[in-house]
C-alpha positions as a printed NumPy array, in Angstrom:
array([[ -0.422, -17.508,  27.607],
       [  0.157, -13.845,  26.466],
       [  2.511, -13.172,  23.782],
       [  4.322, -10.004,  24.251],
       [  5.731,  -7.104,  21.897],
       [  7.506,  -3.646,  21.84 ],
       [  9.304,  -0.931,  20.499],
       [ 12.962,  -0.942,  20.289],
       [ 12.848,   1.147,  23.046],
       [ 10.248,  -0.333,  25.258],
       [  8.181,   2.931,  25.299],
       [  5.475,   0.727,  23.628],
       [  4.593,  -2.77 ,  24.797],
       [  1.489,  -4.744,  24.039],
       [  0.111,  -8.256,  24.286],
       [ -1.72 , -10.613,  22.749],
       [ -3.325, -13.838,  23.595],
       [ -3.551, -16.314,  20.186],
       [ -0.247, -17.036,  18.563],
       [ -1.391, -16.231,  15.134],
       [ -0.698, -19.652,  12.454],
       [ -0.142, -17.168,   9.272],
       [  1.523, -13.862,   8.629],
       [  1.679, -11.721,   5.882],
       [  4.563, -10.074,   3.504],
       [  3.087,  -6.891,   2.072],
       [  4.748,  -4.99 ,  -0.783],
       [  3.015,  -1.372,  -0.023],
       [  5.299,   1.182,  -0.03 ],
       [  5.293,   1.37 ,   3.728],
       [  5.128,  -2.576,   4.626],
       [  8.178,  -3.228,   1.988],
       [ 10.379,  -0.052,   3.266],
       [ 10.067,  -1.506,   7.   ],
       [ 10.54 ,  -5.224,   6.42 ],
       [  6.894,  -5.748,   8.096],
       [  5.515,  -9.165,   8.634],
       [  2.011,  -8.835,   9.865],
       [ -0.543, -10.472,  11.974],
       [ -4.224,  -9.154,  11.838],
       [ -5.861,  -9.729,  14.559],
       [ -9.589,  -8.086,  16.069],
       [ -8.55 ,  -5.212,  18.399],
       [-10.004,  -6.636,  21.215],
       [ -7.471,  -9.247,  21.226],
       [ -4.637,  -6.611,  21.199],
       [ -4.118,  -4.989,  24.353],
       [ -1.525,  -2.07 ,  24.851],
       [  0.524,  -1.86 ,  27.953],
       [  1.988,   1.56 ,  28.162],
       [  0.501,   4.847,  27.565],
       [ -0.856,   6.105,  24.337],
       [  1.224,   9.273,  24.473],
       [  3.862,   6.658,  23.805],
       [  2.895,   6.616,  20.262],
       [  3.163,   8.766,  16.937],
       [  0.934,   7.734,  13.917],
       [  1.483,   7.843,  10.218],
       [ -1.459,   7.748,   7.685],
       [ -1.068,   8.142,   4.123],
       [ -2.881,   7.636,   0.822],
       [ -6.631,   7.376,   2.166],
       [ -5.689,   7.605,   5.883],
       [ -7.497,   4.427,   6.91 ],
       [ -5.075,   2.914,   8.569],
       [ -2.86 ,   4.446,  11.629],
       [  0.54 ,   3.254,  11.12 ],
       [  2.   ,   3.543,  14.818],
       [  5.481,   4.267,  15.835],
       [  7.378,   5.007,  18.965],
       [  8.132,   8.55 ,  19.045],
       [ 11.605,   7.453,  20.699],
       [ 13.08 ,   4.638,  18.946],
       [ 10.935,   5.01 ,  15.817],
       [ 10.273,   1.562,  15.601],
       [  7.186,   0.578,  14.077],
       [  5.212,  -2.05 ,  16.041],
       [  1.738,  -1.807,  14.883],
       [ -1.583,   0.001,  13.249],
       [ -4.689,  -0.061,  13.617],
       [ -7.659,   0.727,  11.192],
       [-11.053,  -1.488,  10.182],
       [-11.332,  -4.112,   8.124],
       [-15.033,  -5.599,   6.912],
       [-16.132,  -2.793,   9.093],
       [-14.497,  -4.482,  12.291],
       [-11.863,  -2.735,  14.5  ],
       [ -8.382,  -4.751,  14.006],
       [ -4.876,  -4.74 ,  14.703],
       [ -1.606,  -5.351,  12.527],
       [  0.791,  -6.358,  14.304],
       [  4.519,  -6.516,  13.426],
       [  5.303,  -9.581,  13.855],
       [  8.887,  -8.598,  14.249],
       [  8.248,  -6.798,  17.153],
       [  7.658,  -9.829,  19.308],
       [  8.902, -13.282,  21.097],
       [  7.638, -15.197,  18.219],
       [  9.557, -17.529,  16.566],
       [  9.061, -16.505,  12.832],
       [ 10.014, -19.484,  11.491],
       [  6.767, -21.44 ,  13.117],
       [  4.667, -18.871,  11.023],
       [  3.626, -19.419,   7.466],
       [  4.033, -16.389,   5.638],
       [  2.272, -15.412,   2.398],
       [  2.831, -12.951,   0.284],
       [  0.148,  -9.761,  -0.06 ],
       [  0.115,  -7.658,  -2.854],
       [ -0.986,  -4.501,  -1.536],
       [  1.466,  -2.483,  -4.097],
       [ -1.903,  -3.341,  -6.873],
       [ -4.108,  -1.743,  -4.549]])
């Protein structure tokens, strides 16, 4: 069963198979100044519905991770970058038909790094 996500909008919709068990909170200046709660997931399990010339992207600091947003809505749904030198996915888990409250969160602090 797909689990689907968007923009505010809907200019940007996506999918995903695995309902992910844990989430996390970030405090980075980015993560803490959108409210993100975020998924990582391999990028092969993410699949985008709509057209790439949907999105923006914001990079900052050492640019290794495209923050994507909807050029329309500006919503924030999710970025992309590598991690142990695999592609992967962040999602926002606020961005989708999950119920939050059946996903442990933990707290990340990414502010340190």
């Amino acid at each position: 069963m797909s689990i689907h996500g968007s923009c505010h909008c809907g200019a940007i919709a996506f999918a995903f198979n695995q309902k992910p068990a844990t989430a996390i909170t970030c405090n980075c200046s980015i993560c803490r100044k959108r409210g993100a709660l975020l998924a990582a997931m391999p990028a092969d399990e993410f699949t985008l519905e709509t057209d790439r010339a949907a999105l923006s992207t914001y990079t900052f600091n050492s640019h290794a991770i495209r923050h994507r947003f909807c050029a329309t809505c500006g919503c924030a749904p999710f970025s992309e970058g590598e991690f142990q030198g695999a592609a992967t996915v962040m999602v926002n888990l606020r961005c989708t038909e999950i119920d939050l409250d059946s996903v442990e969160v933990m707290n990340f602090d990414g502010a340190a790094l």
